[in-house]
Every structure is written in C-alpha cells, then in structure tokens.
C-alpha positions as a Markdown table, in Angstrom:
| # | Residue | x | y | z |
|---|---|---|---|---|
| 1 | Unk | -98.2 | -140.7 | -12.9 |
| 2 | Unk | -97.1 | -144.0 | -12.0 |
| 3 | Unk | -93.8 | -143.8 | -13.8 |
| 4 | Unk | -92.6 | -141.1 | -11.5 |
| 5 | Unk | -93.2 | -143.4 | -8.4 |
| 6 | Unk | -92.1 | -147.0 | -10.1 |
| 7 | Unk | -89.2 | -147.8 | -8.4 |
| 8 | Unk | -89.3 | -144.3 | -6.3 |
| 9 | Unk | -86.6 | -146.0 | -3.6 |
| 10 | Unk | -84.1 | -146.1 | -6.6 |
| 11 | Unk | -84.2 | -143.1 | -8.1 |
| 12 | Unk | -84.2 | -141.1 | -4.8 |
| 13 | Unk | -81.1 | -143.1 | -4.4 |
| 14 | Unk | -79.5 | -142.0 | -7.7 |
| 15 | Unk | -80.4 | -138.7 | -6.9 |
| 16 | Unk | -78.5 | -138.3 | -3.5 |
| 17 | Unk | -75.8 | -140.1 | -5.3 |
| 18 | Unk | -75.2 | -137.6 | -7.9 |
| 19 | Unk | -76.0 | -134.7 | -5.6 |
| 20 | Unk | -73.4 | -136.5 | -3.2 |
| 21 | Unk | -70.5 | -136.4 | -6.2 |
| 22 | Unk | -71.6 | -132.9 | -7.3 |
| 23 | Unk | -70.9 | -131.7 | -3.4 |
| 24 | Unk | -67.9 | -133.3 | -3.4 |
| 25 | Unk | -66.4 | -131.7 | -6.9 |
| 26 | Unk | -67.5 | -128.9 | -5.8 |
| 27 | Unk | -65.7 | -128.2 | -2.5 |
| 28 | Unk | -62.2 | -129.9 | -4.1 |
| 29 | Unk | -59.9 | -126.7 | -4.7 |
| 30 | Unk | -59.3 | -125.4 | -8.0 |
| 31 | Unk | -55.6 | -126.4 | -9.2 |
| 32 | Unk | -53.7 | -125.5 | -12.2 |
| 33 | Unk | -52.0 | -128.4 | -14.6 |
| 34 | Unk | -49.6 | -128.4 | -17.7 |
| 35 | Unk | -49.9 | -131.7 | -19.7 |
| 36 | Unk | -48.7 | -132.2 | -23.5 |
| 37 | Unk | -51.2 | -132.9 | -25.8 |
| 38 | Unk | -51.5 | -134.3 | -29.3 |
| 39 | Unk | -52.2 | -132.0 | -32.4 |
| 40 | Unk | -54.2 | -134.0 | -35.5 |
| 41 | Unk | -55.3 | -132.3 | -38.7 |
| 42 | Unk | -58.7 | -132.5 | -39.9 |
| 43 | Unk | -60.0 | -131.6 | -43.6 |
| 44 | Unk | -56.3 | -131.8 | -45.0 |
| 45 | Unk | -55.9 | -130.1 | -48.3 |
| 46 | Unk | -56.0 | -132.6 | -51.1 |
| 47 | Unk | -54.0 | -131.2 | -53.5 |
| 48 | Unk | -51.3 | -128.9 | -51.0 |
| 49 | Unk | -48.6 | -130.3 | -48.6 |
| 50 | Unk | -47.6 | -128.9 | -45.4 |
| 51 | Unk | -43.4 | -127.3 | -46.2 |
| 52 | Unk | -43.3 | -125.8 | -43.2 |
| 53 | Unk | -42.2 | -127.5 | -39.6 |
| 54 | Unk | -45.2 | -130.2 | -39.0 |
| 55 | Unk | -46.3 | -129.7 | -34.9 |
| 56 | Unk | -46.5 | -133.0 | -33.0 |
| 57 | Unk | -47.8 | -131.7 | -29.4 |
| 58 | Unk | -48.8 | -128.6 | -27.9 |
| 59 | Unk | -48.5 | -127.7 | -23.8 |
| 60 | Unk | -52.5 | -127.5 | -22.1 |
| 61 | Unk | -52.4 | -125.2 | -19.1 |
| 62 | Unk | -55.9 | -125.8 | -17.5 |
| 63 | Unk | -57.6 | -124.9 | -14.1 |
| 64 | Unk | -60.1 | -126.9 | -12.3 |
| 65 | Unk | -61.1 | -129.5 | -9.3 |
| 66 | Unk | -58.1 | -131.4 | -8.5 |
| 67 | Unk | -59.9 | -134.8 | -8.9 |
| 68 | Unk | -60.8 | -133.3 | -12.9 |
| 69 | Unk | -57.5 | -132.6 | -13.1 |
| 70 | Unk | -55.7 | -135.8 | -11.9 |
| 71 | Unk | -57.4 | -137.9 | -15.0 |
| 72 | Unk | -56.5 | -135.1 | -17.3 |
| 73 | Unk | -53.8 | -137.0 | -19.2 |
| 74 | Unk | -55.8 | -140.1 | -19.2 |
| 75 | Unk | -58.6 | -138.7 | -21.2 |
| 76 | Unk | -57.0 | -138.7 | -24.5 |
| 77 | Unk | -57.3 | -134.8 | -25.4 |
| 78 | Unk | -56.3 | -133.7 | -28.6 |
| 79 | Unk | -56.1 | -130.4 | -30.3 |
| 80 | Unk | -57.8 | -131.1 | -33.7 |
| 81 | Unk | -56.5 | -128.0 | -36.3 |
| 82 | Unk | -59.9 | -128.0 | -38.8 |
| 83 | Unk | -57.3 | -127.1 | -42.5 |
| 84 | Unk | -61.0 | -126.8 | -44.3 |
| 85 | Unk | -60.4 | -123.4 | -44.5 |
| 86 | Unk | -57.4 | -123.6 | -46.8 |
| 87 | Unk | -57.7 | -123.6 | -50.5 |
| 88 | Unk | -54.5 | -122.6 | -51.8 |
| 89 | Unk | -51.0 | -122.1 | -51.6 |
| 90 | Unk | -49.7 | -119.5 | -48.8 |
| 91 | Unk | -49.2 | -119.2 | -45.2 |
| 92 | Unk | -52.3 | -119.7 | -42.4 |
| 93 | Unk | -52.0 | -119.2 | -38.9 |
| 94 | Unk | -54.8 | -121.4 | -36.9 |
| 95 | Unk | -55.3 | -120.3 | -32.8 |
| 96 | Unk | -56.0 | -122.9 | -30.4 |
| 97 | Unk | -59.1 | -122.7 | -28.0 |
| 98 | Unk | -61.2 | -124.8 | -26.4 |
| 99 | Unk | -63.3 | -124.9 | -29.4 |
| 100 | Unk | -59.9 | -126.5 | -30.8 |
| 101 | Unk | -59.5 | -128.9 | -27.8 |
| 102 | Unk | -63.0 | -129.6 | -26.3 |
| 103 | Unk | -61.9 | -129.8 | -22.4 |
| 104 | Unk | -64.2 | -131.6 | -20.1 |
| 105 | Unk | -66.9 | -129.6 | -18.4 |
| 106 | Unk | -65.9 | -127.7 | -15.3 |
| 107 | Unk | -62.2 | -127.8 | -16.5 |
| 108 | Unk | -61.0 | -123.9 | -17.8 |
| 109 | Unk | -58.3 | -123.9 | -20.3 |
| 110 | Unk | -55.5 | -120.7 | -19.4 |
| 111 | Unk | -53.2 | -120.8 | -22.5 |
| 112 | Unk | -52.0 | -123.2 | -25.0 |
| 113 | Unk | -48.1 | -123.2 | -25.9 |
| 114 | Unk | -48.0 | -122.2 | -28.6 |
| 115 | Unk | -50.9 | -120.7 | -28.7 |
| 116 | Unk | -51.0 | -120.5 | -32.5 |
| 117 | Unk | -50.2 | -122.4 | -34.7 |
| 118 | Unk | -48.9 | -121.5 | -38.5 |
| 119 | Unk | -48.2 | -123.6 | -41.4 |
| 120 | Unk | -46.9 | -123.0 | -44.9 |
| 121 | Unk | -48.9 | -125.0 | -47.9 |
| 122 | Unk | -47.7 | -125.5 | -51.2 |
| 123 | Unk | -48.9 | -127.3 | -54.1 |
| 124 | Unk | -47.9 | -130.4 | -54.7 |
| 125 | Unk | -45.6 | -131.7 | -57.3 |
| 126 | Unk | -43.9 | -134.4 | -59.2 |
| 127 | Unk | -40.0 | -134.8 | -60.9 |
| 128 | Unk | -38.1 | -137.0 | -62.2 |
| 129 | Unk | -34.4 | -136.9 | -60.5 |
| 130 | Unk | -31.0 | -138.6 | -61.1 |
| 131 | Unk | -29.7 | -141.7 | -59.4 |
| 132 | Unk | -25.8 | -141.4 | -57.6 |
| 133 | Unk | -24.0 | -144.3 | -57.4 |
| 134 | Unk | -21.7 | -144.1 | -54.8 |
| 135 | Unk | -19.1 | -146.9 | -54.8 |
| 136 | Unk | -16.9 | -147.6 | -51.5 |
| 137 | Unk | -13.3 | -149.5 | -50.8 |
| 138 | Unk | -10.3 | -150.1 | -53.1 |
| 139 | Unk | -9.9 | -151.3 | -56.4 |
| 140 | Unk | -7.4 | -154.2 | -56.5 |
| 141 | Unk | -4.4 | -153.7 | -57.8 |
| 142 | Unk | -4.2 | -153.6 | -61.7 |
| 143 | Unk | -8.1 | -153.1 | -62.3 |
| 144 | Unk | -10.3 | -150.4 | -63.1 |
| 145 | Unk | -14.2 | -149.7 | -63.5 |
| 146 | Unk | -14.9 | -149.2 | -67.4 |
| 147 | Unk | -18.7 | -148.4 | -67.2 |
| 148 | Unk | -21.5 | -147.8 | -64.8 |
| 149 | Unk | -25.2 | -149.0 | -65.9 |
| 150 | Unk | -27.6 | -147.9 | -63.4 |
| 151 | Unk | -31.6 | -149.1 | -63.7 |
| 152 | Unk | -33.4 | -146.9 | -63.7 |
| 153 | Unk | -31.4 | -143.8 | -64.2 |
| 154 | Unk | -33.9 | -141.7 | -62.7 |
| 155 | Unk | -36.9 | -141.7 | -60.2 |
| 156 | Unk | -40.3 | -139.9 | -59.6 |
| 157 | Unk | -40.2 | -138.1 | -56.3 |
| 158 | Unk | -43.0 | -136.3 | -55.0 |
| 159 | Unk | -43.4 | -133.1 | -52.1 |
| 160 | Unk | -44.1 | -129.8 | -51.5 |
| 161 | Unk | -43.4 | -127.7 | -55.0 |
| 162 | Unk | -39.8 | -125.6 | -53.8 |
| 163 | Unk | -38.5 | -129.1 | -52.1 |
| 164 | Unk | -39.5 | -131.0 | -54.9 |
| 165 | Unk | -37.3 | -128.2 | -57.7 |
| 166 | Unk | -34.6 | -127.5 | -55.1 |
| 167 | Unk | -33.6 | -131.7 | -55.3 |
| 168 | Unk | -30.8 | -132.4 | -57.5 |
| 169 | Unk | -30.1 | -136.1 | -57.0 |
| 170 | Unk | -30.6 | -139.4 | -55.1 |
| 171 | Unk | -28.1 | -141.1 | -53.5 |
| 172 | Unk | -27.6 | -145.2 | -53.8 |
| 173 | Unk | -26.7 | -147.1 | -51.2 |
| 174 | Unk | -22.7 | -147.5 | -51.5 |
| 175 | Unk | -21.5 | -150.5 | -54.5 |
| 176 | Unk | -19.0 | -152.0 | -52.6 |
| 177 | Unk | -14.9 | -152.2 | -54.8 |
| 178 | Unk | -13.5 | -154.3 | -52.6 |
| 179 | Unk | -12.2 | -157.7 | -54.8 |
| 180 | Unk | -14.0 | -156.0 | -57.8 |
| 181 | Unk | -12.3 | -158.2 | -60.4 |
| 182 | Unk | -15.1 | -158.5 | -63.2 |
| 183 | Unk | -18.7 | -157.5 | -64.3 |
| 184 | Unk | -21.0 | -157.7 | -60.9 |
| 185 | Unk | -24.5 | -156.3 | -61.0 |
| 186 | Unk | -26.1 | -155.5 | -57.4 |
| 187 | Unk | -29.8 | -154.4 | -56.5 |
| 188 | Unk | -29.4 | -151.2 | -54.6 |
| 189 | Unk | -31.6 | -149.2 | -51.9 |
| 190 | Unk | -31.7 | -145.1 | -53.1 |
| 191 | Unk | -32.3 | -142.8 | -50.0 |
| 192 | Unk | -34.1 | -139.2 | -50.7 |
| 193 | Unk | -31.7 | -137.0 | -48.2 |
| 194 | Unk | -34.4 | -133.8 | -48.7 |
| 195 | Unk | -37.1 | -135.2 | -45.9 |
| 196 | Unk | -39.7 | -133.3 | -46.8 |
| 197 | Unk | -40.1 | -135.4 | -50.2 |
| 198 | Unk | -40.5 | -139.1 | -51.1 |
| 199 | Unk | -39.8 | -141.2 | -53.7 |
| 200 | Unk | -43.1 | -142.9 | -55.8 |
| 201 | Unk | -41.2 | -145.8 | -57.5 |
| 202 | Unk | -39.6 | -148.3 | -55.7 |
| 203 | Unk | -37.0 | -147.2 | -53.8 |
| 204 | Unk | -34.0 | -149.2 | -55.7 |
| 205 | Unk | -32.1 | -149.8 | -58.8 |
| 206 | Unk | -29.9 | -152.5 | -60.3 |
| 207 | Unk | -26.3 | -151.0 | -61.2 |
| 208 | Unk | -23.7 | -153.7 | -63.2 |
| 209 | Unk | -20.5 | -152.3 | -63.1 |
| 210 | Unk | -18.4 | -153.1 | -65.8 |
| 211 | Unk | -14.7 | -154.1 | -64.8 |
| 212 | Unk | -11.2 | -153.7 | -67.5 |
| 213 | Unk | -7.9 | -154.3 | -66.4 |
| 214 | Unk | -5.7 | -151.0 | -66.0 |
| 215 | Unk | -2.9 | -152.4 | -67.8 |
C-alpha cells in the first residue's frame, strides 16, 4: 500500500485543488452565448460534387458557467457534417447536434442556426467548351482583322453534371486593337464565369490575329 501514501502531502494537495476549481465552476451562473462556428465536411463523396450553396459557418447558442463560456470562441469548435452516408446523386439534409459539434463538458448546446443543413450532390463530369476571344479598342484607320487563330480552341472544364451541360463558352481575357497594324500573337488568361465549375487545362491560349488592310 505504499503507493497510496508516497508522496501523500501532494496528492492531498491536488485533490483540494481540483475540488477547489470544481466549487468554483460550480457556483459561477449559468449564461447563454452565440458565437459563429466553422462547418468542415468529413467522408466527402468521391465521385459527387456539392451544386448546391456550400455553408461556411453556422451560429452556436450554448448555456453554461460563465468562465466555460468566456473561452468558448477560443477553443476552436467546429461542426464536422459526416457526408459518409451519401452514395449518390440527390438531395440530403444533415441536422446538427452536439454529436455534430462535440461542446466541452458542462457546456449545453440550445440550437444551431441553421439547425440543418441540406446539400444537393451531383455526379461529376467532364466537357470540352469553346474559347471567346474578346478583342477591345479601335482599329486604326484603314485596317481590319482578316482571321482569328485561337490555341487551343477548346478546354476541359469539370463540375457538378447540370453546371458542367448548362456552360456554353469561356471567355479570354480582352486582345487589345489599339495600333493593331499587322499579325500579333498574344498568350491569353480564359476565365470560367459559371463558379461552380473549373477549368483542368491550363487556363490560357495563344490567339495570332491576322491583320489586312480595308482598302
């Protein structure tokens, strides 16, 4: 039995300590708190993309000791959304609990706002779509554009299926006219305007314009 009374003096110690913080948690009053809170996705779907609105942060109303309360926002609470569930296309609705947002002990969680959360999943897909060229300033005087060669004509963009087939071009950067007088090739950023999709190939294309005289 000499392990229960090896070093007796500091264990009696430890135990009026922690009987000393318990007493005092327990007589602070019970307050209620608000505080915005990250939502992350566990267990996303491999082969499905969110199409629906994507939810950042969800209000916590909670209810405990004051001091619990005060270090609420600096304890780095998140509520985790577990998408293991989901195996195909369709709409799911998730509801967030505690199990959701694991509160610290002694802290009671009231409501969550929203307190659900629903998402739309569709497959993901893959399409090739044009290239715009969109040209600003003037012409000079007396000179035209003859031809436009864009590199590639097309690129691979990739999303949720119904963003994906509703895209009908990508847009270029503008090729500036102005003092367009012969042949000029330029290297081009393209910008995907739907933002639920992205582009898989690099982002750019070479367009030469070809330059005539108009008389």
């Amino acid at each position: 039995m000499s392990f229960l009374t090896r070093n007796l003096l500091w264990k009696l110690f430890a135990i009026a300590a922690a009987f000393g913080i318990w007493l005092n948690v327990s007589n602070e009053p019970d307050l209620a708190t608000i505080v915005s809170v990250p939502v992350q996705y566990n267990h996303f779907p491999r082969d499905l993309e969110i199409s629906s609105d994507i939810v950042e942060n969800i209000e916590v109303e909670a209810r405990g000791p004051s001091g619990l309360l005060r270090n609420l926002s600096d304890s780095r609470i998140a509520a985790v959304i577990d998408f293991a569930s989901v195996t195909g296309p369709g709409e799911r609705t998730f509801t967030v609990t505690n199990s959701e947002l694991k509160l610290p002990r002694d802290i009671e969680l009231v409501r969550t706002i929203p307190a659900q959360l629903r998402f739309t999943f569709e497959r993901r897909t893959t399409r090739l779509v044009p290239v715009d060229v969109r040209f600003s300033g003037k012409m000079p005087a007396g000179y035209a554009i003859a031809a436009v060669d864009v590199n590639p004509p097309e690129l691979r963009i990739e999303g949720p299926e119904s963003h994906v087939l509703s895209s009908g071009k990508l847009d270029s950067d503008p090729f500036d006219r102005t003092n367009l007088t012969s042949d000029k090739t330029l290297t081009l950023s393209v910008y995907a305007a739907e933002p639920e999709v992205r582009i898989l190939n690099s982002p750019q294309v070479r367009v030469k314009v070809q330059v005539r005289p108009s008389r």
